[in-house]
Structures are given as C-alpha cells and as structure tokens.
MIMIKE-927352 format. One line per field, with one value per residue (C-alpha): residue in three letters; residue number from 1; y, x, z. Coordinates in nm, 2 decimals. Each point is the difference from the previous one (the first is absolute). Layout:
<pts>
rest <- [ALA,...] $
nr <- [NUM,...] $
v <- [Y,...] $
u <- [X,...] $
w <- [Z,...] $
</pts>
This chain:
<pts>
rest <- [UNK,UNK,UNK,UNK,UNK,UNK,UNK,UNK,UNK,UNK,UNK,UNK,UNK,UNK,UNK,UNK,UNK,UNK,UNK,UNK,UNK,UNK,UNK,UNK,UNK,UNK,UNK,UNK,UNK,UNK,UNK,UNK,UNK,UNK,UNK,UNK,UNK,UNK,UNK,UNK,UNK,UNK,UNK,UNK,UNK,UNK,UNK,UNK,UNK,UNK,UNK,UNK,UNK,UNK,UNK,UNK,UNK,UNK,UNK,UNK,UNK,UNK,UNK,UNK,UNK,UNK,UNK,UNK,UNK,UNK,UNK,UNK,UNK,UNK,UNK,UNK,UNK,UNK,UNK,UNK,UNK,UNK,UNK,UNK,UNK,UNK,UNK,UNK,UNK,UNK,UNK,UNK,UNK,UNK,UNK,UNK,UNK,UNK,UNK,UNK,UNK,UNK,UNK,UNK,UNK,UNK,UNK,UNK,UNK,UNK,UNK,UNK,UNK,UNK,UNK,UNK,UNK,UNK,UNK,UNK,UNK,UNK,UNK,UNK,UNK,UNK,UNK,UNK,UNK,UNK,UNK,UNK,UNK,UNK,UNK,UNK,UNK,UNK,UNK,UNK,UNK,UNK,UNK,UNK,UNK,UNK,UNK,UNK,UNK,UNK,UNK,UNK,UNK,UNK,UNK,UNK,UNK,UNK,UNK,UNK,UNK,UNK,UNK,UNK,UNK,UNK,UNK,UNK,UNK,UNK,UNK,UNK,UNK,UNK,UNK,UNK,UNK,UNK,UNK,UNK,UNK,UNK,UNK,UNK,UNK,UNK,UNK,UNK,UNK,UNK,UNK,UNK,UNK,UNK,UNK,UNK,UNK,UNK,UNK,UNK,UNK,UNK,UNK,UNK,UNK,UNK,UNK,UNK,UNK,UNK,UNK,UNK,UNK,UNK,UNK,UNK,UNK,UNK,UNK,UNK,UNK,UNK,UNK,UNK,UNK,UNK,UNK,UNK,UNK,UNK,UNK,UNK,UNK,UNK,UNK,UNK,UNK,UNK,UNK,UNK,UNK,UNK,UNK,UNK,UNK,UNK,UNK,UNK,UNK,UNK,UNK,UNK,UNK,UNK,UNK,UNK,UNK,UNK,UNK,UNK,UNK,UNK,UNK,UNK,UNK,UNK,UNK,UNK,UNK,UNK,UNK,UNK,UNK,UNK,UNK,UNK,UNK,UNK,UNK,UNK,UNK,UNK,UNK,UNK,UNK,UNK,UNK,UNK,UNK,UNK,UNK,UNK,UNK,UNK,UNK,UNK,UNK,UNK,UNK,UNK,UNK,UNK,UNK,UNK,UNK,UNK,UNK,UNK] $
nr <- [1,2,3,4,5,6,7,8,9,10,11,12,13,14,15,16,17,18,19,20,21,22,23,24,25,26,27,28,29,30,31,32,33,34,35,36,37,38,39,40,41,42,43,44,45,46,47,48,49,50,51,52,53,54,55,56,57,58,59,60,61,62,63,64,65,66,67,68,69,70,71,72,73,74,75,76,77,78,79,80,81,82,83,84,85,86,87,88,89,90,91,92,93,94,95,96,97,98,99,100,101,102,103,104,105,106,107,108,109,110,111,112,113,114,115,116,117,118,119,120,121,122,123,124,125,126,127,128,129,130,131,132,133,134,135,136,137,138,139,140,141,142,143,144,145,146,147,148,149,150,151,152,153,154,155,156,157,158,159,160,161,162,163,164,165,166,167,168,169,170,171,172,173,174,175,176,177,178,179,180,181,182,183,184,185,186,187,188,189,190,191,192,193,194,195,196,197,198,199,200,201,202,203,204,205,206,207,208,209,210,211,212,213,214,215,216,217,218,219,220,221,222,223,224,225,226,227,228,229,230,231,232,233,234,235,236,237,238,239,240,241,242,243,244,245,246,247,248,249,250,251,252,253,254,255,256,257,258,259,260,261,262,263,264,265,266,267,268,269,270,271,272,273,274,275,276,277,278,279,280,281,282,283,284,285,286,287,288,289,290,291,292,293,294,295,296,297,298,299,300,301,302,303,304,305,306,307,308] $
v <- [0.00,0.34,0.25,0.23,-0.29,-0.09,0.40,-0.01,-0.33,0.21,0.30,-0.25,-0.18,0.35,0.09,-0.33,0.01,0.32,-0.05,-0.33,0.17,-0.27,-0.06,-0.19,-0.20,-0.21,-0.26,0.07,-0.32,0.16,0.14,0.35,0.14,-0.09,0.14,0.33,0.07,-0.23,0.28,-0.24,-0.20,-0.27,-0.26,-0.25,0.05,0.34,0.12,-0.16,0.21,0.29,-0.04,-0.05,0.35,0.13,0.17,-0.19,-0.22,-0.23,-0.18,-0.16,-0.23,-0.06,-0.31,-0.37,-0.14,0.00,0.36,0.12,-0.25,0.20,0.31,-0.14,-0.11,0.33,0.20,-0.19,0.29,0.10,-0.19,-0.19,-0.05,-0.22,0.09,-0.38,-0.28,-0.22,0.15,-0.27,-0.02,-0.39,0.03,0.10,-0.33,-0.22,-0.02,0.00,0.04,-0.42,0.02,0.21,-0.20,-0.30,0.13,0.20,-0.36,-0.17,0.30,0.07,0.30,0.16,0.32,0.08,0.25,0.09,0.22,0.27,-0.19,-0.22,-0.02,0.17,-0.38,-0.06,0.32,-0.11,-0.34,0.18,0.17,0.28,0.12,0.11,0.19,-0.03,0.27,-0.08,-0.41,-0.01,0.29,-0.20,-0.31,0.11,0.16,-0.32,-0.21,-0.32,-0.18,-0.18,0.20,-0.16,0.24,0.02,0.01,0.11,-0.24,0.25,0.27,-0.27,-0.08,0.37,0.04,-0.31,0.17,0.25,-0.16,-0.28,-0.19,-0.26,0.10,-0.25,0.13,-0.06,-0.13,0.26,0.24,0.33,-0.19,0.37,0.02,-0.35,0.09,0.25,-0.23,0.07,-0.09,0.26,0.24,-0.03,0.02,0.32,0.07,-0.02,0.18,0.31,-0.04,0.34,-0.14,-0.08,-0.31,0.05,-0.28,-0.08,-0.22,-0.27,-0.10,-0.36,0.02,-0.02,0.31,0.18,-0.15,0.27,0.28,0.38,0.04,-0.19,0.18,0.05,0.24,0.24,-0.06,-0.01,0.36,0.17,-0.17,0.14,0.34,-0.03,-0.21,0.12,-0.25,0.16,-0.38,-0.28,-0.36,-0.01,-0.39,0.00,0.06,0.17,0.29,0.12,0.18,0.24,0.12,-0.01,0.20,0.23,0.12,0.02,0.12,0.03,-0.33,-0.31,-0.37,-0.37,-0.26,-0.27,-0.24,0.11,-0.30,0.14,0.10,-0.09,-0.06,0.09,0.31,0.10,-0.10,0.38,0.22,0.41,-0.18,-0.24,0.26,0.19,-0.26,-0.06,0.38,-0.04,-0.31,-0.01,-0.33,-0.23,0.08,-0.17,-0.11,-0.18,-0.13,0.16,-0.29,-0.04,0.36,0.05,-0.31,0.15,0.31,-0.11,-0.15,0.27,0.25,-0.22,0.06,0.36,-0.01,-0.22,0.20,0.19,-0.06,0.09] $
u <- [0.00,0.15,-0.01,-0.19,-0.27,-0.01,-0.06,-0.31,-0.10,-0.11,-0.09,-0.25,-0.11,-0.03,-0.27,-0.17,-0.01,-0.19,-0.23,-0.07,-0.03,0.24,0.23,0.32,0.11,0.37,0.11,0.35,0.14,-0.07,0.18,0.19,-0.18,-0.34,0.01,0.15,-0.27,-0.28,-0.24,0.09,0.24,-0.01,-0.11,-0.29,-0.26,0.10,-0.06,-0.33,-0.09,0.15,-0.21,-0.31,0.00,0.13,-0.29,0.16,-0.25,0.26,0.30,0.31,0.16,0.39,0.01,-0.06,-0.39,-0.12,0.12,-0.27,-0.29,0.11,-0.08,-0.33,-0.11,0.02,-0.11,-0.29,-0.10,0.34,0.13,0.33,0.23,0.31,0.24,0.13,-0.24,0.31,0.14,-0.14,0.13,0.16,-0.02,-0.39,-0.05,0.12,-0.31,-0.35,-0.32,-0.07,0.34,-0.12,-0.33,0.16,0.25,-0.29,-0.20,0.36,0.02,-0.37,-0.03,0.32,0.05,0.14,0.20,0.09,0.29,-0.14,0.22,-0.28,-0.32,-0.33,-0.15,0.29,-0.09,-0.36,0.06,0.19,-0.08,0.28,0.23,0.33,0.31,0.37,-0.01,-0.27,-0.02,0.15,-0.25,-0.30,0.08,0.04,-0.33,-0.25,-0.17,0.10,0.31,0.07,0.07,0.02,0.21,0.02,0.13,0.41,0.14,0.28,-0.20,-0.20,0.32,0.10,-0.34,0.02,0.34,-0.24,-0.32,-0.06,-0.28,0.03,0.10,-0.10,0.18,-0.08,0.27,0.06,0.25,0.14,0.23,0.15,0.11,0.12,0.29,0.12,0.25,0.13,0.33,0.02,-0.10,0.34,0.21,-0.18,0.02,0.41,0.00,-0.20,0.05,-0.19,-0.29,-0.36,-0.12,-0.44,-0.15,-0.38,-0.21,-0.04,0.35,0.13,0.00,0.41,-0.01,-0.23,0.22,0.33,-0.17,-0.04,-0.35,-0.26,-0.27,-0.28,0.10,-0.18,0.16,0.35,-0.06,-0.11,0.27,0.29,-0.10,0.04,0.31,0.32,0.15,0.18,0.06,-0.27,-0.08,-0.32,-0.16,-0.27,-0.10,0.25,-0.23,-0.02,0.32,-0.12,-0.25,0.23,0.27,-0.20,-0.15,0.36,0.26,0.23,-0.04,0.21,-0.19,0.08,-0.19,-0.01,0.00,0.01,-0.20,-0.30,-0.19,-0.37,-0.06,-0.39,0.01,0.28,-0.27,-0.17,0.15,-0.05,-0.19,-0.20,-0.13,-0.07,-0.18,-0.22,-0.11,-0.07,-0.16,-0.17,0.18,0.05,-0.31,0.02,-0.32,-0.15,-0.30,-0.20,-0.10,0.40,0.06,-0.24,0.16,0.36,-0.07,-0.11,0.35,0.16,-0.20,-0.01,0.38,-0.01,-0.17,0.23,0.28,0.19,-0.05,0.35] $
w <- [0.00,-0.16,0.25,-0.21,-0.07,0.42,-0.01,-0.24,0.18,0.30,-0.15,-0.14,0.31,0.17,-0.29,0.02,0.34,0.04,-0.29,0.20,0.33,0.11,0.32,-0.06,0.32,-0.01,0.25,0.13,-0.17,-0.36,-0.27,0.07,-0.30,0.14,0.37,-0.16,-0.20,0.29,0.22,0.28,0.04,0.29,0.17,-0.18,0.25,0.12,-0.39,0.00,0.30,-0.16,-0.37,0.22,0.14,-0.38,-0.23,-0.31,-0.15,-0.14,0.18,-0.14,0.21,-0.08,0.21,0.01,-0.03,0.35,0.06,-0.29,0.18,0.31,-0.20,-0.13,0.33,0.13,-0.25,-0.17,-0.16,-0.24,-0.27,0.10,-0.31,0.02,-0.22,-0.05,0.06,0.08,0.27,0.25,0.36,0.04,0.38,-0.06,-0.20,0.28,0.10,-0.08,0.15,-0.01,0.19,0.26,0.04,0.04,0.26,0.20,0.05,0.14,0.27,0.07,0.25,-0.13,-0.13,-0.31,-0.12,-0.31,-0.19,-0.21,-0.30,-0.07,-0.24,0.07,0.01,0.27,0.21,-0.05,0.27,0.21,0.38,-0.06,-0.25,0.16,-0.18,0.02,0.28,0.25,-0.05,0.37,0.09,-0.19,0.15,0.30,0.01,-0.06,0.28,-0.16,0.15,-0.34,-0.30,-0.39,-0.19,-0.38,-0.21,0.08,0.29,0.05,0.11,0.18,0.21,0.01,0.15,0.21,0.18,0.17,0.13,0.19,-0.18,-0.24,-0.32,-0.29,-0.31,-0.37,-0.19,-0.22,-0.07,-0.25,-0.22,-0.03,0.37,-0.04,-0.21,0.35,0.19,0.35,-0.15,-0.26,0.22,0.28,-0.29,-0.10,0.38,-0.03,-0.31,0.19,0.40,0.05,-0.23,0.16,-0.08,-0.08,-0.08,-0.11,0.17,-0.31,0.04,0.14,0.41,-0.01,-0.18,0.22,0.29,-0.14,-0.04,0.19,-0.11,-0.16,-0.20,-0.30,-0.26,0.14,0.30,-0.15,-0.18,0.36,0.17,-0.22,-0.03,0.37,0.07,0.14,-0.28,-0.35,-0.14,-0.03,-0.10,-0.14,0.01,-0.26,-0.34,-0.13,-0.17,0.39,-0.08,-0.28,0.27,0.26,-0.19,-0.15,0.36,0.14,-0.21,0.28,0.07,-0.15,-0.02,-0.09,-0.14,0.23,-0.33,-0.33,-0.11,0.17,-0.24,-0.07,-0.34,0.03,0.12,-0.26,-0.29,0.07,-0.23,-0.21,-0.28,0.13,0.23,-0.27,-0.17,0.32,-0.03,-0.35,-0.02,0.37,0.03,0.25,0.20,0.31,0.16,0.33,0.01,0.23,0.27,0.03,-0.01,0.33,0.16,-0.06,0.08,0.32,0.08,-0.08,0.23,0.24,-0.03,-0.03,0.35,0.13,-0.04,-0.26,-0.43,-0.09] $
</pts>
C-alpha cells in the first residue's frame, strides 16, 4: 500500500463513514492503520458499551465475531457491519452452547460463568458474563460455591488463585496467548533488568507466575500511563504495542513473543472496511430470544461489578 493510496483510503472511509452516520470501533490487537483512523479504540466489550451510548446508526467492528454479536446485543436497534466475516475467535469456538448444557446437568446447582469471548448462543446459557478484569470480582460475587467457567481455563485458574470456591474450568484457551512462554520472557527479563514484565490474564499460569502485574488491555493502557517504569514487557497480542506506543512516546516496550500474533484479528483491513460501508456487509445479527437471554448475562455483569 503506496502511501499516497493508504492516504486516499481514509479520506474515503472518513466520507463513507459520515454519509453512513457510522462509528468505527478497533480492538487493541488490530492493525496500526485501523486504530489510527478507529473513533475508539479499545477493549471488545468496553467499545460495545461505548457504540451504545453513540448516535451513529451504523457500527463497524474491527474485531473477531463475537465482539460484533457483543455490539448487536446491545444495540439491537443499529446495524452492525463486520468488515471480514472470517475473522472468527478460536477460543470462542471451544465451546458451544450443547457444551455448556451438557456441562450444567453434570454440576446441577452450580453457577456458571462465562468470558465475554464467547457467542451470543453461549452468553445465552449462562448465569453471568465476566471480563478479563473483574472475573475474580464476578466470581467472587455469586452465592454458588461451585463455579463452571468457560470457555478460557487460564483465566479460570487466574481466577481460581483469588477465591475460595470451586472453580470448574472449560478447556479452552487463546491459541494467541499460547505462543507467550515464561521462558522467553527471563531472557527478555536479562536483556532489560529495569523492564516491567505485564502480562494478560489468557496466558499459561507459569507465565502469570513471573510477572509485576497481570491485566486486560484496558487494564494494561491505564496502568502504563501511570507506572514509574520507562521499559516494559508486554505479554499479549502483539498489536497491544501500537496502542501502547502511540499513547506513550516516552516510553520503550518489548514483545514478550514476537510470534504472538492473531491471525483473525489481523484479517480487518482499509479496504475491506471500506467495502463494509459500501456494500453494508457483514451485517451481524442475534436473534432476538438469544439476544434477551445474553443481554441478561451481561447486565447481570455490569451489576456485579465493572464492564471493562
């Protein structure tokens, strides 16, 4: 991509998007390009919240599938477009909503909680939708004494570290925050003594075991800004570091692997968005008895304890 043609890329999206009456939203794991020219730019649920509250009557999600159902669910009255149909979440697939059935009649009278990187179906059989900053807080807050989690067992046992009720995880994972290995990281660590060592919540318990502070995107941008730190291993998808950079120049940060890179949420790109605007394609839809059943997760949630 020419620079001049990247330029008259956004120009166009910028027309389209106001002739649309449009809101842009980007997960932190995209493309540069995309959270540059995104409204907001952020974590999946948190830029649901945020489209809800925005007048646009169109949204286009730069994420993975289950962050545009998010989008749908709460706003049932805009039109959700998904730039690239493809850009499915694996850990999302992991598990379906026969799974969960099946797993709720082996545990009768527990509660279960689910990660907000699920489907709508998924959300739909579940008691409380958590995210990867207030799962300890969510589980912490429910009667129950015996907890089925789903779908990512590492934030299960990151959970599980903090509580003392039963914690029956799904076994499902971010293939993404698989690739992050506790070894890679002390070598980093040697390389840049003076470096903080973040980590997010997805990753393997040995990782979560080395590092300063453990934390959601969301979580990872507040903490920074605020840190003492001028160096710092970042352990997650490694499009956290455009954000990360980009909010503090001053600031110098590591990968903790280069090979973490989701392939999904790199599909998102200038023209398909374009396309999307043009064409009013992918719409993204829930169908409405789901929709009220999710929904009710997620408030029950957003009662609970904070959305971020």
């Amino acid at each position: 991509m020419s620079l001049q043609n990247k330029d008259e890329l956004i120009t166009k999206i910028l027309e389209l998007k106001e002739s649309c009456n449009a809101v842009i939203l980007a997960h932190n794991y995209q493309r540069g390009e995309i959270q540059d020219i995104a409204d907001f730019v952020g974590d999946s649920l948190g830029l649901s919240q945020q489209a809800a509250k925005h007048d646009a009557e169109v949204i286009v999600f730069c994420g993975v599938d289950f962050m545009a159902e998010s989008a749908a669910i709460l706003s049932p009255d805009k039109t959700v477009l998904m730039p690239e149909l493809s850009s499915q979440c694996p850990m999302a697939a992991m598990i379906t909503p026969e799974d969960l059935v099946k797993i709720k009649n082996e545990y009768p009278g527990a509660a279960v909680v689910t990660y907000v990187n699920t489907s709508a179906a998924v959300k739909a059989e579940s008691d409380i939708c958590c995210t990867s900053s207030n799962a300890v807080q969510i589980v912490n807050s429910l009667d129950e004494d015996v907890v089925i989690f789903t779908p990512d067992k590492n934030l299960a046992l990151y959970a599980a570290r903090y509580t003392d009720k039963t914690i029956i995880p799904w076994d499902g994972y971010c293939p993404t925050h698989h690739q992050i290995l506790s070894g890679d990281i002390l070598l980093l660590k040697d390389e840049h003594p003076d470096a903080e060592i973040i980590v997010h919540p997805e990753c393997k318990p040995d990782v979560i075991d080395i590092a300063d502070a453990v934390l959601s995107t969301g979580g990872m941008v507040d903490h920074v800004k605020e840190s003492r730190y001028k160096e710092f291993i970042i352990g997650t998808e490694v499009g956290m570091l455009h954000r990360l950079r980009k909010d503090n120049p001053d600031k110098i940060f590591y990968p903790a692997s280069k090979y973490a890179v989701c392939p999904n949420m790199k599909m998102n790109s200038l023209e398909n968005i374009i396309t999307a605007l043009e064409e009013n394609k992918y719409i993204v839809t829930v169908p409405e008895h789901v929709r009220v059943k999710a929904k009710k997760a997620l408030d029950r949630m957003l009662e609970a304890g904070r959305g971020d």
